[in-house]
N, C-alpha and C positions, 0 to 999 in steps of 0.2 A: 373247560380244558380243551383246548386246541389241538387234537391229535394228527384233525384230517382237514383236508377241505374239498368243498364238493367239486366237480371232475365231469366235464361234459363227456358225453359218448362219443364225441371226436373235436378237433380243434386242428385251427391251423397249425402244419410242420407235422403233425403225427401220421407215421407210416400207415400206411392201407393195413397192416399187420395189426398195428397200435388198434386204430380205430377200432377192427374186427372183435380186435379182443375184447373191448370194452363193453362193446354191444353184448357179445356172448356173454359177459359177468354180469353185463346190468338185467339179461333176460334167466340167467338163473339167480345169481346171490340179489338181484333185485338192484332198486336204484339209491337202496338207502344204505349199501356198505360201503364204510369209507373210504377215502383212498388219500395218502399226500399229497400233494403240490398241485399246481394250475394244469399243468399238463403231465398225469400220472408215469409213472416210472415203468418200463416194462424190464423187469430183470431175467436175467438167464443164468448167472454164477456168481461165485461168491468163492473170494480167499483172503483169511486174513481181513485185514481192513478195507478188503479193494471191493466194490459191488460191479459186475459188468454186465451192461442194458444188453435186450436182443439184438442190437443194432450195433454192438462190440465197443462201446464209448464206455469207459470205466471211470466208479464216479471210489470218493473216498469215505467213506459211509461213519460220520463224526456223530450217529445218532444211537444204533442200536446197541440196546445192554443184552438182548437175546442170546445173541454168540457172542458169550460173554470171554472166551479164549480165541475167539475168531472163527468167521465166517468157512464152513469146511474145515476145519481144524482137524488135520491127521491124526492126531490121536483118539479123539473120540470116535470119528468117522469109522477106524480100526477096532475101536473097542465094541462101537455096536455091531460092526460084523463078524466079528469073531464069534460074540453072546448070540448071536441070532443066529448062528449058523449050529450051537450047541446047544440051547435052551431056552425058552419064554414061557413061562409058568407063571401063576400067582403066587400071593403070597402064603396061601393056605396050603402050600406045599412048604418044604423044610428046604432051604436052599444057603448056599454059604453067599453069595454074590450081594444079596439086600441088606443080609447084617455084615458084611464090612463095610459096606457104603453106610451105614449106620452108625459105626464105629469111627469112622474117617470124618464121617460130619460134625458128631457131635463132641470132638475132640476139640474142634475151633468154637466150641462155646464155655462161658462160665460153669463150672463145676456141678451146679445145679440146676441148671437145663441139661439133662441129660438124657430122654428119651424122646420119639420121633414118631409120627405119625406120617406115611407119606398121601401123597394127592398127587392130580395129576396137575393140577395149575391152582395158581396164587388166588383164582377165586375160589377155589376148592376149599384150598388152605385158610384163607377168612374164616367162609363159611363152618368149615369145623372148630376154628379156634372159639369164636362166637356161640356154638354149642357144648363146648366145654364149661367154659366165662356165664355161661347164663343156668348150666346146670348145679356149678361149683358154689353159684350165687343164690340161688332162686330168684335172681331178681332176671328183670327185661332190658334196663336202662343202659342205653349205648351213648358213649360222647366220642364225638369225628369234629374235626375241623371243619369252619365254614365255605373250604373247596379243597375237597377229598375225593378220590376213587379209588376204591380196594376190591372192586370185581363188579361179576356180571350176574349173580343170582338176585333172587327176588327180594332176600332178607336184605342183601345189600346195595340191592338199589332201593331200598327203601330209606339208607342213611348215606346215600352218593349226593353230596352237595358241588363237586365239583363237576360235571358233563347232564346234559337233556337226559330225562328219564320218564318214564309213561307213570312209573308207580308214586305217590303221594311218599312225602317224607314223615317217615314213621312219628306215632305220636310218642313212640320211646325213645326218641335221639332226641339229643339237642347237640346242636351246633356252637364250635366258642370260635375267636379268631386267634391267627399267632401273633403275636407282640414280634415288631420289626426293628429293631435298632439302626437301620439302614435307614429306612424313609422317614421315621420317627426323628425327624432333624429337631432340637431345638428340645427335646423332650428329656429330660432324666430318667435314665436307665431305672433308675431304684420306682420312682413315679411309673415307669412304663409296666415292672414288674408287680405293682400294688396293684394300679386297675385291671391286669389281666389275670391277676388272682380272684378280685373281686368278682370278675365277667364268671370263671372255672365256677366260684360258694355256688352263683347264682344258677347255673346250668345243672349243677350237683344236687344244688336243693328244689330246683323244679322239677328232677327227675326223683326224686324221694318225696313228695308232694303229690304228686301225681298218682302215686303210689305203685312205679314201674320198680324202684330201687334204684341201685346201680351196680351194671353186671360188669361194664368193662370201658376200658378207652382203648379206641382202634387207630393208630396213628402209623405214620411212617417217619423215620426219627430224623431224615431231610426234609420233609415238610417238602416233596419235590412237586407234586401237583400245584401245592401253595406258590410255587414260585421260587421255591428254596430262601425266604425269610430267614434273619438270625437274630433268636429270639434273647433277651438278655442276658447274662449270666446268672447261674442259677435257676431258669425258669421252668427246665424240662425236666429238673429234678423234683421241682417242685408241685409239675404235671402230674407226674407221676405216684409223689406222695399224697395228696388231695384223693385222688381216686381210690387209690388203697384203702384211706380213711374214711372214704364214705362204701370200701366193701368192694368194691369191683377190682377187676383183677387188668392187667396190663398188657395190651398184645401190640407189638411191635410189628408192622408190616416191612420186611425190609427184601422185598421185590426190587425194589429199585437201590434202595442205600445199601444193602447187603455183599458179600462175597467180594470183601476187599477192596470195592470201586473207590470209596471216601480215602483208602489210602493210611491212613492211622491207625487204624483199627478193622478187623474181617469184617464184622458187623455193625452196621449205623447207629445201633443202639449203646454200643462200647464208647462211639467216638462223642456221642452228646450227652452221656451219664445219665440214658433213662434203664431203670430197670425191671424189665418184662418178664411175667407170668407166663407168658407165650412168645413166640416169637414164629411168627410167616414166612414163608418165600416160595418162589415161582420161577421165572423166565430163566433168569440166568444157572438152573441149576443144571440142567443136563444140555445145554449149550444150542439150545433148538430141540429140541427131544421133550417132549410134554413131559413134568416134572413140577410136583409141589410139595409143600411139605410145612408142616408143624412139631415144633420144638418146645420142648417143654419140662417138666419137674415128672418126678417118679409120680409124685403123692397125687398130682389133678389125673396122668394116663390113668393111675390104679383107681381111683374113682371114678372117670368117664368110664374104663373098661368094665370095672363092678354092673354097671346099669344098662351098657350098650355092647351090640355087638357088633364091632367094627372093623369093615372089609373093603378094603377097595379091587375090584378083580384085576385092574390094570397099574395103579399104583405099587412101587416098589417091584415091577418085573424085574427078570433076572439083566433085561436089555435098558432099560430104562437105570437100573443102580451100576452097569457098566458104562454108562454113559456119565451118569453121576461121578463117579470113581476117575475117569478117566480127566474131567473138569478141576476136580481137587488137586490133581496130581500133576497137570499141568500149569498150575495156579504154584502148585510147591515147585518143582522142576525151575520154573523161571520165576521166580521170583515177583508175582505179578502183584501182588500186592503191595510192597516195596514199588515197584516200578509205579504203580501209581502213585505213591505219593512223594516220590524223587519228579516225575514227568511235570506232576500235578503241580509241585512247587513253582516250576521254571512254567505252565501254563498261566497259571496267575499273575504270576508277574508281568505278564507280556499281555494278557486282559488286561492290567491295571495301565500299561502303557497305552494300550489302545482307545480305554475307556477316556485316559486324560485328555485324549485330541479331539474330544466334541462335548458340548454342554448336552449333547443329546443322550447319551446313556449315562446313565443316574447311580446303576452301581454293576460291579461284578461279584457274581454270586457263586454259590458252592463248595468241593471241596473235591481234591483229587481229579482222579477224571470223569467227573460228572459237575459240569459249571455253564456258565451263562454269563448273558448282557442282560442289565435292565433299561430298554429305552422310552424314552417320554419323548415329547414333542419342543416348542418351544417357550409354551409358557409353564412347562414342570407334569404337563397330564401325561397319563400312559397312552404311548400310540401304538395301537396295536396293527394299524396298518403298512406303518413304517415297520415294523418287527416283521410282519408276515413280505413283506418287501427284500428283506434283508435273507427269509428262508428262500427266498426263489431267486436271487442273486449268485446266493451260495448255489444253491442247485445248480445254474446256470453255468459256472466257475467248478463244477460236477464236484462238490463238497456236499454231504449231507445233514444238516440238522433238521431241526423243529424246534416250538414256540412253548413255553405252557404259564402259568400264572392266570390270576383271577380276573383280567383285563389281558390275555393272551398278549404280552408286551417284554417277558422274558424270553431271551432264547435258548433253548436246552440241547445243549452240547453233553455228550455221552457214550463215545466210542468204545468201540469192542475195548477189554481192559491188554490186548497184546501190540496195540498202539506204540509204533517207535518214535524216536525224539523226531525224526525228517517229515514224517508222515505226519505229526501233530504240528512240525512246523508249514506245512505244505499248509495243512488248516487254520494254521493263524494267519498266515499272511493273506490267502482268501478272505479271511473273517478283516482285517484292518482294508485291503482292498473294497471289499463289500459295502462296509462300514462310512466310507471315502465315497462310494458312491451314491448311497442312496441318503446317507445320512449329512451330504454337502448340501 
């Protein structure tokens, strides 16, 4: 997974500022944290969709799901200051502010996900779902896709097949791939969905063989690491039941597909008919505000509770579920999940225009506003250097994306979801511009 790429400690055109700063990061966070683009970005503010560099050049930022209502967002910005200026508690105090936020969350899910654990971040969130799934179970066995990332702890980087990792791939995961109906040209659908059942027996009975079990499948119900694939019809149902039936329980990671981006539905898991025993999420919950959380059935909380005692001191503050609260509410206010997938609709379509004027990109992908290009070269291979060409063009043209797929050759378009129709058109016609250039 291509999130970053590495970033000299100075480069021609960057400010005596620029430079300084780089040196300063790379002598304390060291020289191995990431950074975007050829020549790193030095930002100073942020509204809405607009990011503006230290150097006052405002770029249109078509990447981040973080500020998921937009960057500085007055609502929320007010709501954590008001709570912080009256109270930050934990949760082992009694407070009215965590259970609405509580109430408010759980109200946009199926009837039987109905209670909440919070965390501060979506690896948190894994990680606990994954100790519920494996207590619920007694078993160990984990199934992830063949290029996945669901956090940064040790459990799960031990089942990270998607990005470089120090820990060895656990001998309890096995890995399956997604069935692509896109690239799968010439293939039958029903044929594509046999062999990738048969791949899932196989992965299932080697993880019951072993004699790990099988505790759970951890997926995100876009498959967006993957590239965003689309997998047959019927196939994720089918994911879904397999697992069940051999005993493990079903956790939805919808960090990235969640909170209304896909546009059809709140959650990722609604819009592709899988149905989750747990259900994850992260970044976009308190709009920049560390925030995660886990969702789930009465009966698994009152059994993980029965055996554990569970507390997080900063999860579910009283500033952190104002922050929460105030994301929900401007999400209802304007309509934002609607607007994704009215916006989303007329985006597409204008990909698909785009796509048509080069043999070079192969498909458009996604859904609402979280979408992409898939581009190959000229005899059909994924080019990923043409892709990563195409992110620093954009930049250039001060539009913001990134790359992601298993050959870094998608590009993953993503904006804040309060994206208006000029501002996404601002971005397409960069993106066909772009396109025209590097891809002539």
């Amino acid at each position: 997974m291509s999130t970053a790429d590495s970033s000299p400690v100075s480069a021609p055109g960057q400010t005596p500022a620029t430079a300084a700063l780089l040196r300063r990061r790379r002598d304390t966070l060291g020289p191995h944290s990431p950074l975007f683009y050829e020549e790193p970005l030095h930002l100073a503010s942020g509204a809405g969709v607009w990011l503006t560099a230290a150097d006052g050049t405002e770029y249109l930022d078509g990447y981040n799901n973080v500020p998921h209502v937009g960057h500085a967002n007055p609502r929320v910005q007010q709501a954590i200051c008001d709570q912080a200026g009256r109270l930050n508690v934990h949760t082992r105090y009694l407070q009215d502010r965590v259970v609405e936020y509580a109430e408010r969350l759980l109200a946009t899910f199926d009837t039987d996900l109905d209670r909440l654990f919070l965390t501060n971040s979506g690896s948190e969130a894994n990680e606990l779902a994954l100790r519920l799934a494996t207590q619920h179970t007694g078993a160990r066995g984990v199934l992830v896709t063949d290029f996945s990332y669901h956090g940064n702890t040790r459990s799960l980087a031990e089942l990270t097949t998607g990005l470089a990792v120090g820990e060895e791939f656990g001998d309890h995961v096995r890995a399956f791939h997604v069935p692509d109906t896109v690239t799968a040209t010439g293939v039958d659908p029903r044929s594509l969905l046999e062999s990738s059942a048969a791949q899932l027996d196989a992965a299932l009975g080697s993880l019951q063989e072993a004699g790990h079990g099988v505790a759970a499948l951890l997926v995100d119900p876009l498959f967006s690491t993957e590239g965003m694939p689309e997998p047959p019809d019927g196939w994720t149902q089918m994911l879904g039941e397999k697992v069940r039936a051999a005993g493990g329980l079903v956790i939805a990671d919808e960090v990235q597909s969640g909170f209304g981006r896909l546009g059809g539905a709140m959650w990722g898991h609604q819009a592709v008919g899988l149905d989750p025993d747990l259900v994850t999420m992260g970044k976009p919950m308190g709009n920049g505000h560390p925030m995660g959380g886990v969702v789930t059935t009465a009966e698994l909380l009152d059994e993980f509770g029965r055996r554990n005692m569970y507390f997080n001191t900063f999860a579910g503050n009283p500033v952190s579920s104002a922050a929460g609260l105030a994301v929900l509410e401007e999400m209802e206010d304007r309509r934002l999940m609607a607007h994704a997938a009215e916006l989303g609709a007329r985006v597409h379509r204008q990909l698909e225009e785009i796509a048509s004027g080069t043999a070079r990109i192969s498909a458009r992908r996604g859904s609402g506003l979280f979408f992409g290009l898939e581009i190959i070269d000229d005899d059909g291979s994924p080019d990923a250097r043409a892709t990563k060409r195409l992110v620093e063009e954009m930049k250039r043209r001060r539009l913001l994306i990134s790359r992601i797929g298993p050959q870094d050759n998608v590009l993953k378009i993503r904006p804040p979801m309060v994206i208006e129709d000029h501002e996404a058109q601002l971005l397409l016609e960069g993106l066909a511009e772009s396109v025209a250039t590097v891809l002539r």
